[in-house]
Structures are given as structure tokens and as C-alpha cells.
C-alpha positions as CSV (number, residue, x, y, z in Angstrom):
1,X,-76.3,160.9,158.2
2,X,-75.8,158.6,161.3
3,X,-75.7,160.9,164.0
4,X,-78.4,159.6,166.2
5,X,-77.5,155.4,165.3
6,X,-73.7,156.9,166.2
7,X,-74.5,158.1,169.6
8,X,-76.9,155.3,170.7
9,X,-73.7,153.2,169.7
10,X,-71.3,154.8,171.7
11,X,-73.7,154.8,174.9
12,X,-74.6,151.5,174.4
13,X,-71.0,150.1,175.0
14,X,-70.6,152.1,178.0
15,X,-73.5,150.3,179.5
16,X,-73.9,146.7,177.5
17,X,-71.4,144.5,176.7
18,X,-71.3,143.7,172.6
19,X,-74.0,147.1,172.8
20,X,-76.9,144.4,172.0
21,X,-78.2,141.3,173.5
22,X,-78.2,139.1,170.8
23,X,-74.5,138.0,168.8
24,X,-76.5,137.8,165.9
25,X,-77.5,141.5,165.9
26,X,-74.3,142.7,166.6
27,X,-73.2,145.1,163.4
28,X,-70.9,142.8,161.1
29,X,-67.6,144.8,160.5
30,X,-67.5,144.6,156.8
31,X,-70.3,146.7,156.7
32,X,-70.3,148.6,159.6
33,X,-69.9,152.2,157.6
34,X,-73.7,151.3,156.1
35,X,-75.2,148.6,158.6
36,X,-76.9,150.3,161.6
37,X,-77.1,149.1,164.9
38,X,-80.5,150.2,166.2
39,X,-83.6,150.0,164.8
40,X,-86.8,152.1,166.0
41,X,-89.9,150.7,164.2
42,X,-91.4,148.2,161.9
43,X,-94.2,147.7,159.4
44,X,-94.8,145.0,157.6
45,X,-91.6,144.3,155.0
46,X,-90.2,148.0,156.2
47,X,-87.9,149.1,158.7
48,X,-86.6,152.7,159.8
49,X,-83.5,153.0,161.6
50,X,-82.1,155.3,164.3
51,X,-82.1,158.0,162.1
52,X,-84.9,157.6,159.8
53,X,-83.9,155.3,157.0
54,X,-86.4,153.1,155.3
55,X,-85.2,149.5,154.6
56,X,-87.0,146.7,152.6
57,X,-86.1,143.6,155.4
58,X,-84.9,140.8,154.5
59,X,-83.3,139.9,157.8
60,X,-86.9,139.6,159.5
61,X,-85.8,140.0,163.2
62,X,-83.8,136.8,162.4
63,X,-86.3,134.6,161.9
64,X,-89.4,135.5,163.8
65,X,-91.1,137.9,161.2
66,X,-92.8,135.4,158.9
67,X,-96.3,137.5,158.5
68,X,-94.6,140.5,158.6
69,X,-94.4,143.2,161.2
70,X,-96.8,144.3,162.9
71,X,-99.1,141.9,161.0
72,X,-102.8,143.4,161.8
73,X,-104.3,140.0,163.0
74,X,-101.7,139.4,165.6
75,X,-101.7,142.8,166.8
76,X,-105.6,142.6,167.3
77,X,-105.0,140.0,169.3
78,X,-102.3,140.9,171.3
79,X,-104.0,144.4,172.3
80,X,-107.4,142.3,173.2
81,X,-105.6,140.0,175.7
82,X,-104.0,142.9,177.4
83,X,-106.6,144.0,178.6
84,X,-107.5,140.7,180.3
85,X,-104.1,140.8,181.7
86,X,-100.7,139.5,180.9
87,X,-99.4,137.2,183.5
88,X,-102.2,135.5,186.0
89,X,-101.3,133.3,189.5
90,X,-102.6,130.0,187.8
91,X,-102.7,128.7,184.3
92,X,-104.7,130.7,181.7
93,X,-106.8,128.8,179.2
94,X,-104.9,130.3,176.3
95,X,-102.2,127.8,177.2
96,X,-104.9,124.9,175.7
97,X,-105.9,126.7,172.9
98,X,-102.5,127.6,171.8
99,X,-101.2,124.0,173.0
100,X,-103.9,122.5,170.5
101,X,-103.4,125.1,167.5
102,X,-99.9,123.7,167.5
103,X,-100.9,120.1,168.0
104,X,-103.0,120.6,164.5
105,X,-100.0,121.8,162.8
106,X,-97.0,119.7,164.1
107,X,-96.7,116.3,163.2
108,X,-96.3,114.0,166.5
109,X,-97.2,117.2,168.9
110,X,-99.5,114.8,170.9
111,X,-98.5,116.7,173.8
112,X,-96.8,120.6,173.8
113,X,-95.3,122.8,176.5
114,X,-94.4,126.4,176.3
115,X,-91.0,128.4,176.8
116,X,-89.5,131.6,176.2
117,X,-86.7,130.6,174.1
118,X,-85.8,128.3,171.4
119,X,-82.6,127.4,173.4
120,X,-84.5,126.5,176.4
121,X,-86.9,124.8,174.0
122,X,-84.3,122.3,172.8
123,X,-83.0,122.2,176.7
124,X,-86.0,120.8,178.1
125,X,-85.7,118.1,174.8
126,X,-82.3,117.0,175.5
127,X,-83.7,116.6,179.7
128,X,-86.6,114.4,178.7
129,X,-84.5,112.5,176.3
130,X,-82.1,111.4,179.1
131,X,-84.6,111.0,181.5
132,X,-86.9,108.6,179.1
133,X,-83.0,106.5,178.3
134,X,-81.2,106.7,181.4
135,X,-78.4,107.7,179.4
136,X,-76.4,110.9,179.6
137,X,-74.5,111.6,175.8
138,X,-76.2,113.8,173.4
139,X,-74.8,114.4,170.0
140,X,-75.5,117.9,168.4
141,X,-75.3,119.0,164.8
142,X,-74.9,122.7,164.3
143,X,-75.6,125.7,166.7
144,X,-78.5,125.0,169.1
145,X,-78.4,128.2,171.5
146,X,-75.9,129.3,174.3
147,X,-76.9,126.8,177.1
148,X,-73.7,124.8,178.7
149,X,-74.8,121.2,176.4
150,X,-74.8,123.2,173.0
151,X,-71.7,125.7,174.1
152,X,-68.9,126.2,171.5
153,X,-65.6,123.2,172.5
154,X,-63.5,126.5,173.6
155,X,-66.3,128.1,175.4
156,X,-65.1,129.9,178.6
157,X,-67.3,129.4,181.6
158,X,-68.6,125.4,180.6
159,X,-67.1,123.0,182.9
160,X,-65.5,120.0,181.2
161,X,-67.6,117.0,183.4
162,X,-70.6,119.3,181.3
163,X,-68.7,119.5,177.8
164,X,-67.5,116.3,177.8
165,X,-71.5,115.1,177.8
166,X,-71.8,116.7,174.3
167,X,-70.6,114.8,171.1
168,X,-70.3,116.9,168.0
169,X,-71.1,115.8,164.6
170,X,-71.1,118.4,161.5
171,X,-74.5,118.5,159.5
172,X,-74.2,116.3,156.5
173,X,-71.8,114.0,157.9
174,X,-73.1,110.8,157.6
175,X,-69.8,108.9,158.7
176,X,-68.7,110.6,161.7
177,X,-72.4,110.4,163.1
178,X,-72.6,106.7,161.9
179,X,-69.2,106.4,164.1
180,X,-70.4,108.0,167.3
181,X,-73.0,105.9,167.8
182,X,-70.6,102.7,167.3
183,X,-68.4,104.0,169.9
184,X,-70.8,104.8,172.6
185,X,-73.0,101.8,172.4
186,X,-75.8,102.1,174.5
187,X,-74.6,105.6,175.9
188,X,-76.6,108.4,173.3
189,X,-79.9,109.3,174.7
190,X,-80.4,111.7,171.6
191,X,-79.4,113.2,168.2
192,X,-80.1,117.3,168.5
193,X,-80.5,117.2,164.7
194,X,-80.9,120.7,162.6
195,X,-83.0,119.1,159.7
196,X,-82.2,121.5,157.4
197,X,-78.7,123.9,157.9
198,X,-79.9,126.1,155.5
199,X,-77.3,125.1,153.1
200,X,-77.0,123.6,149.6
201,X,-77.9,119.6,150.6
202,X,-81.7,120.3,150.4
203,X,-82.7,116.3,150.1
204,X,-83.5,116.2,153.4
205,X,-80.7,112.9,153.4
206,X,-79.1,113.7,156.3
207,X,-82.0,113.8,158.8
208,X,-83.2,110.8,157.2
209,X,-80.1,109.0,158.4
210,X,-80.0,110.3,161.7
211,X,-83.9,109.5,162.2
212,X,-82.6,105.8,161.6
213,X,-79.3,105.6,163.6
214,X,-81.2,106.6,166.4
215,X,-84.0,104.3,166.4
216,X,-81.8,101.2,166.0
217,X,-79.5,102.3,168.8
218,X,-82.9,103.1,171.0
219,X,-81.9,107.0,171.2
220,X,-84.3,109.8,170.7
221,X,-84.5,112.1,167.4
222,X,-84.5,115.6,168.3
223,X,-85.3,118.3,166.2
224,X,-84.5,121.8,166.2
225,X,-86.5,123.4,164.2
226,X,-86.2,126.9,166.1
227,X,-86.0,128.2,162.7
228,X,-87.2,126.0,160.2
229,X,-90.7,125.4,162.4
230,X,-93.5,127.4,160.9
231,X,-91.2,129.0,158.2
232,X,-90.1,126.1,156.3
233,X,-93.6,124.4,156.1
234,X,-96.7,124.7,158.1
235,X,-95.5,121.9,159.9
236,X,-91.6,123.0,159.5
237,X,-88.6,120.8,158.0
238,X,-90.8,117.7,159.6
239,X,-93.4,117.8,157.4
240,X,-91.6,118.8,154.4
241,X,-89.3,116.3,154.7
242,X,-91.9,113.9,155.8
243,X,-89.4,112.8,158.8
244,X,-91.4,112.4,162.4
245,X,-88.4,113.4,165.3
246,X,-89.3,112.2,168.8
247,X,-89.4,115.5,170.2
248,X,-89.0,118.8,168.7
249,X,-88.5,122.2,169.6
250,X,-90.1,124.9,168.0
251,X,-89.5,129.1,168.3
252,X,-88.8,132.0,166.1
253,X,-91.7,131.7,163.6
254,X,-94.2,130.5,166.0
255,X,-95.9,134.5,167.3
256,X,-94.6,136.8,164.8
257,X,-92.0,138.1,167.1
258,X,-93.5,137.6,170.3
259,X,-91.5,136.0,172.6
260,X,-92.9,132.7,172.3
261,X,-91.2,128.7,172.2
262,X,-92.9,125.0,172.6
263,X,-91.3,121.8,172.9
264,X,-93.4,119.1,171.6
265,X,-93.1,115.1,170.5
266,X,-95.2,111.7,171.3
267,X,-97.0,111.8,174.7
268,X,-94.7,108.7,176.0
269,X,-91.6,111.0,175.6
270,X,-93.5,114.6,176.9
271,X,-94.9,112.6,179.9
272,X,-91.8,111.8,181.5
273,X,-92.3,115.4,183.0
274,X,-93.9,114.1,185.8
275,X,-90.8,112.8,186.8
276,X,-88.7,115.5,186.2
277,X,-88.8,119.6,185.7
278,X,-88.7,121.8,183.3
279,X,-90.7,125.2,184.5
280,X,-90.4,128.6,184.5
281,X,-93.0,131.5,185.4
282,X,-92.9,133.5,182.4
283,X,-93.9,130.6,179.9
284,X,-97.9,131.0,180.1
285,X,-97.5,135.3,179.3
286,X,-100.4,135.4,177.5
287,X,-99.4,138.3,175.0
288,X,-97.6,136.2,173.7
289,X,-99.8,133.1,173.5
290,X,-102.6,135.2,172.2
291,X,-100.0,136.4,169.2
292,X,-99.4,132.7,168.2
293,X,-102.5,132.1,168.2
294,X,-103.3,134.5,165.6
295,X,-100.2,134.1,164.0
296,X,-100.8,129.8,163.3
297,X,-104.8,131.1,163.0
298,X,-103.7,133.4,159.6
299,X,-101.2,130.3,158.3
300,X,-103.6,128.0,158.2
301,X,-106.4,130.1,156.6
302,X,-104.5,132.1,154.3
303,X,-101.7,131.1,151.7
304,X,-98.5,132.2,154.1
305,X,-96.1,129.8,152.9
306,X,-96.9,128.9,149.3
307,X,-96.3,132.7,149.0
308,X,-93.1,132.9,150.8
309,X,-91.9,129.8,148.6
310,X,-93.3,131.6,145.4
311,X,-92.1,134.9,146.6
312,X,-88.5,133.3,147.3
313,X,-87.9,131.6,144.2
314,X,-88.7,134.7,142.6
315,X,-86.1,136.8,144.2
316,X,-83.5,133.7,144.0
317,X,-84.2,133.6,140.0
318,X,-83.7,137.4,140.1
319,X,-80.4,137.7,142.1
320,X,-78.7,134.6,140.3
321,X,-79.6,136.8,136.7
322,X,-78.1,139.1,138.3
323,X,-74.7,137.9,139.3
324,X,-74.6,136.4,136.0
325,X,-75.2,139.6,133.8
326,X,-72.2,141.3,135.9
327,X,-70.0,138.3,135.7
328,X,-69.8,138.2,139.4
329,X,-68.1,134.8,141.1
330,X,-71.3,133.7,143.3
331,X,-73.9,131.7,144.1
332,X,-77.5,132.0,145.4
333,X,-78.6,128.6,147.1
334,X,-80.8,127.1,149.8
335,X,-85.0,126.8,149.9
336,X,-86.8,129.6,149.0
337,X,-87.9,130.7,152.4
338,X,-84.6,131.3,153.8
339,X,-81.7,131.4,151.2
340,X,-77.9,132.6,150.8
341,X,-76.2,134.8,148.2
342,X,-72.3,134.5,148.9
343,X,-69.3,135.1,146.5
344,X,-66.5,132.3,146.0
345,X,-64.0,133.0,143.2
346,X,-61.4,130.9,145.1
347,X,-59.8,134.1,146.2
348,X,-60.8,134.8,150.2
349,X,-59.4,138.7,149.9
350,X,-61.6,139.1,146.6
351,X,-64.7,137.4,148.5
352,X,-64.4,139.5,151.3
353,X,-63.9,142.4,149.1
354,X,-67.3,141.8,146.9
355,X,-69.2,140.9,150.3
356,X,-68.3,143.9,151.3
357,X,-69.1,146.0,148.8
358,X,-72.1,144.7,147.8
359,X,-73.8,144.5,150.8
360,X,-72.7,148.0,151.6
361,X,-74.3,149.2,148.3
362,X,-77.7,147.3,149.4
363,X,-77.6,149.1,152.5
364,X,-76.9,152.6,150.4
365,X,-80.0,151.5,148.5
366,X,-82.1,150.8,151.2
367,X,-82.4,147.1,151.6
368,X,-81.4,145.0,155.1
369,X,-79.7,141.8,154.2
370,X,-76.0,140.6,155.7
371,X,-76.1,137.4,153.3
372,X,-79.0,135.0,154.5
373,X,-82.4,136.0,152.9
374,X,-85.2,135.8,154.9
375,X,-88.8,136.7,153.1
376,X,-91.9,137.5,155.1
377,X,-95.6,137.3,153.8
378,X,-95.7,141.2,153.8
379,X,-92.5,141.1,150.9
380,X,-94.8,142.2,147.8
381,X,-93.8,141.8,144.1
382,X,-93.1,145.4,144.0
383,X,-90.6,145.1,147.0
384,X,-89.0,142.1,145.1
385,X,-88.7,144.4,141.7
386,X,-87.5,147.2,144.3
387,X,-85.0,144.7,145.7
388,X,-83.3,143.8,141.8
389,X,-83.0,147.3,141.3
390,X,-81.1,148.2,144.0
391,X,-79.4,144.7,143.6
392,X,-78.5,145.3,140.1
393,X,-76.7,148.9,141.1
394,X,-75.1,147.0,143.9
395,X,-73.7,144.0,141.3
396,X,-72.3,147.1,139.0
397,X,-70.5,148.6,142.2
398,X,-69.2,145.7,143.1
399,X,-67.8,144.3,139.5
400,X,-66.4,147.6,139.3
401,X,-64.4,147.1,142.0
């Protein structure tokens, strides 16, 4: 039955445009007969929809969920700053502690700032970069949030003088960043790099390149690692690529959920704030602060990523035995932490249909996943075996199909 999601649905499009705020979250059509669109609570790995389902998640809110929800530590800590208050009329001296937590894990955090988003997070990057170069071109390399700079070419709304400050390079492509630079000599004041799409090129290559086009042609090396930071490594995609950006920008990953982002890089970069703004009254909400805290406090004392990683390739091994023993046409690729299952027999209309109905059956079978893995420390070996069972009925569906 989805009676209660239904309704909530119907209201929520009479009063919010796409019914969500997030394009991520909105339900993906393929599997909109299984997929609901509202969820009421967490714990740990689990999630219960609108109308009581229980889901093993493997979407983790997207990104932010890397302890788990609801993760005991951060929760303690979270409830013990609220009642010292949540937002105070001058600094509160969580913003050091939290500030230096992340120094400790980042490489080349010499001096961090706090945000609300990872969007704004990159933002205030891309500023300082043109402040610290008097130069105005940035190139991007994959999605970096809705702002005007990192807005889609055919996005309505983003005037041209704005878009025409953005040069686009795919990730992985070596030439046509290569070729940017040599036709705006002296113009880029920064490469927005991704260092890791999340794709099959895990050698950390193309990073690597842009790390050294940009410090021959005196730009800045940006990194987004709104996803990877946190997740990927204790230090992110920096320190397990062993590449050290300029600046950085960190987010999902970094409070368990809380609405929490830092921008970050060498003090001669971070310093050009006192020349220029970047400020907003909600950054130093210390619920939020406290919840990092405890969130990097539990990484670096307890074995969060080696798990994930060890967790992952588990799951990976499991799904790609799987596809295998129903002859299905796909793939399971990317880094343990956050990985892909996808179907290419070289027919779209069959891909679509085996998406579809495997995900579906997942969803039947009580497990959240749209295509992109992402594990938490709460995902146990018994919610891995959990997930191949009802992985293995979904394959059987599907090659039935």
C-alpha cells in the first residue's frame, strides 16, 4: 500500500514546485510505481517510508550519511549543544574547534571557513581564486551546485556576461582542458576540478593533470570534494590520490547530515578574505558544528573508512556474481565507497527495461538504491547478505524479462 506516500505527493505539488527541494530527490520515473517520495525516519542503515516500509539504504541521504543515521555519538552531541543554544550574536568557540578538527584531517587546510552548502562552499573558492589572480575565467569539470558560475549552458535565468565566465571541460578530458588554457593565456584564475566523477577512471590521472596545467599557467586548483571529502578518505580524494588542490571545498560527509560545509586551502589563498566577502549568518549554527565535531571525532578513532572500503568491495564482489550467474549485460564499477551497477547490452530500450525492472524489484524487496551505491559505517555484513538476496530475486526478475 501507498496510500499515505500517495497523498503527501499529491499535496506536495499543489504547494512545491518538483514536490521536493532537492532534483536529486525527486522520484526517478522508471521506478516511480516502487520508489517513494517521502521518507519519515532513519536509523542507522534503515529507513521507513511514508507508509511504514523498512529499507536497507544505500542512497545515504545522498551522500551525507557516512556513520549512519542517527549515529549515537553525533546525536550526543548535537542534543548537548542545544541546550547551550543554537545560534549566538558573536562567534562561538565551536567554530575553532571544529575549524582545527578539519585542519588535522585535510591536507593544506591551514586555514577553514564554514558554510551551509557545498555549492556555496565551492562559490566562495572560485571568489578567492579570482581575487588572489585578478583574473575572471574559471573552468569547471562536472556538476558543482546550482549557483549562476556552475549553471547548466541552457540554464534559464543565468545571464550570458555571467555564463560566458565559465569554460567547460568534461572529466577525463585531458586535451580539451590542455586546450583551454592555451587559448586563454593568462585569463583562468582556476580549474573547479571533481577529482574523482565517481566513474570507471579510478587512477586519479586526470586530477593529476589538471593540478599541473594550473600551476604552470599560475591558476588555482580547486577541488570539489562536496562528495568525495570525508567519504573517499579521511582526508577525501586529496589524500587518496596524494594530489594537494589550492583550495577545496568540502560538505556532505563532513556532520552526518547536519547541514554543515567548509572551504579550506593554504593561508595565502584563504587570507585574501580580508579583501573581499564571503559571509553569511547561519554559517557558525552550532548544532551543526557540534555534529562534525563528533562526526570527524568517531573517524579518526574508530575504523569508518577501512570499513566502508572493506564493506564495499564486498557488496561490489557480490553484485558482479550476481549479474554473472543470470547472464545479465552489466557492470558494477567505481571505488568501493560510492559505486555504480548499470546495464549496457548495446540496446538503450533493453537497458532501460532491466533498470527498470531491477531496481523496481529491489524496492519490492526492501532495499533503497536508484543505481549509485552509497555504504555507510552502520551497513553490517548481515545487511550486505540481506542486500544479495534480495539482489539475486531482483537479477532472476529481471533476466526473465
Amino acid at each position: 500500500m501507498r496510500q499515505k506516500n500517495d497523498e503527501l505527493w499529491e499535496r506536495a505539488l499543489s504547494v512545491i514546485p518538483w514536490g521536493t527541494q532537492t532534483n536529486a530527490k525527486r522520484v526517478v520515473p522508471a521506478l516511480a510505481d516502487e520508489m517513494p517520495a517521502f521518507i519519515e525516519r532513519a536509523r542507522g542503515c534503515r529507513i521507513w517510508d511514508a507508509d511504514g516500509r523498512q529499507y536497507i539504504d544505500y542512497r545515504s541521504s545522498l551522500g551525507p550519511i557516512v556513520l549512519g543515521h542517527g549515529h549515537p555519538a553525533v546525536q550526543a552531541a548535537v542534543l548537548a549543544q542545544l541546550e547551550q543554544g543554537v545560534l549566538f550574536s558573536m562567534a562561538s568557540p565551536l567554530e575553532i574547534e571544529a575549524a582545527c578538527a578539519v585542519r588535522k584531517m585535510a591536507p593544506n587546510a591551514e586555514r577553514v571557513r564554514f558554510l551551509k552548502t557545498g555549492g556555496d562552499a565551492v562559490q566562495a573558492c572560485v571568489r578567492l581564486a579570482r581575487a588572489f589572480t585578478g583574473r575572471d575565467l574559471i573552468i569547471t569539470t562536472g556538476y558543482h551546485g546550482w549557483q549562476d558560475p556552475f549553471a547548466a549552458v541552457n540554464a534559464a535565468g543565468v545571464p550570458g556576461a555571467v555564463r560566458d565566465l565559465t569554460l567547460r571541460c568534461p572529466f577525463g578530458d585531458e586535451e580539451r582542458l590542455a586546450r583551454l588554457f592555451a587559448d586563454h593565456p593568462g585569463c583562468i584564475a582556476a580549474v573547479v576540478a571533481i577529482p574523482y566523477d565517481w566513474g570507471q577512471d579510478t587512477s586519479g590521472r586526470f586530477p593529476r593533470v589538471a593540478r599541473d596545467l594550473a600551476t604552470r599557467q599560475g591558476a588555482l586548483l580547486i577541488f570539489d570534494e562536496v562528495l568525495t571529502g570525508f567519504r573517499m578518505a579521511r582526508g577525501g580524494a586529496a589524500e587518496y590520490y596524494r594530489i594537494v588542490p589550492d583550495l577545496v571545498a568540502y560538505a556532505k560527509a563532513l556532520a552526518n547530515g547536519y547541514p554543515l560545509a567548509a572551504f579550506a586551502g593554504l593561508a595565502e589563498y584563504m587570507d585574501v578574505l580580508d579583501r573581499t566577502v564571503v559571509t553569511t549568518t547561519y554559517a557558525g549554527e552550532t548544532l551543526s558544528l557540534a555534529a562534525a565535531l563528533a562526526t570527524l571525532g568517531v573517524m579518526s578513532a574508530e575504523p569508518v573508512h577501512d570499513t566502508i572500503w572493506r564493506r564495499g568491495s564486498e557488496l561490489m564482489a557480490g553484485l558482479t556474481g550476481i549479474l554473472q550467474e543470470f547472464e545479465l549485460p552489466g557492470e558494477v564499477y567505481g571505488l568501493p565507497p560510492y559505486f555504480n551497477l548499470v546495464f549496457h547490452s548495446g540496446d538503450a530500450e533493453r537497458d532501460a527495461r532491466l533498470y527498470g525492472t531491477f531496481y523496481r524489484e529491489l524496492f519490492r524487496q526492501g532495499i533503497f538504491s536508484t543505481g549509485p551505491w552509497l555504504l555507510s559505517y552502520a551497513h553490517t555484513a548481515d545487511d550486505l547478505q540481506e542486500t544479495l538476496l534480495a539482489a539475486a530475486a531482483a537479477a532472476r526478475v529481471a533476466a526473465a524479462g
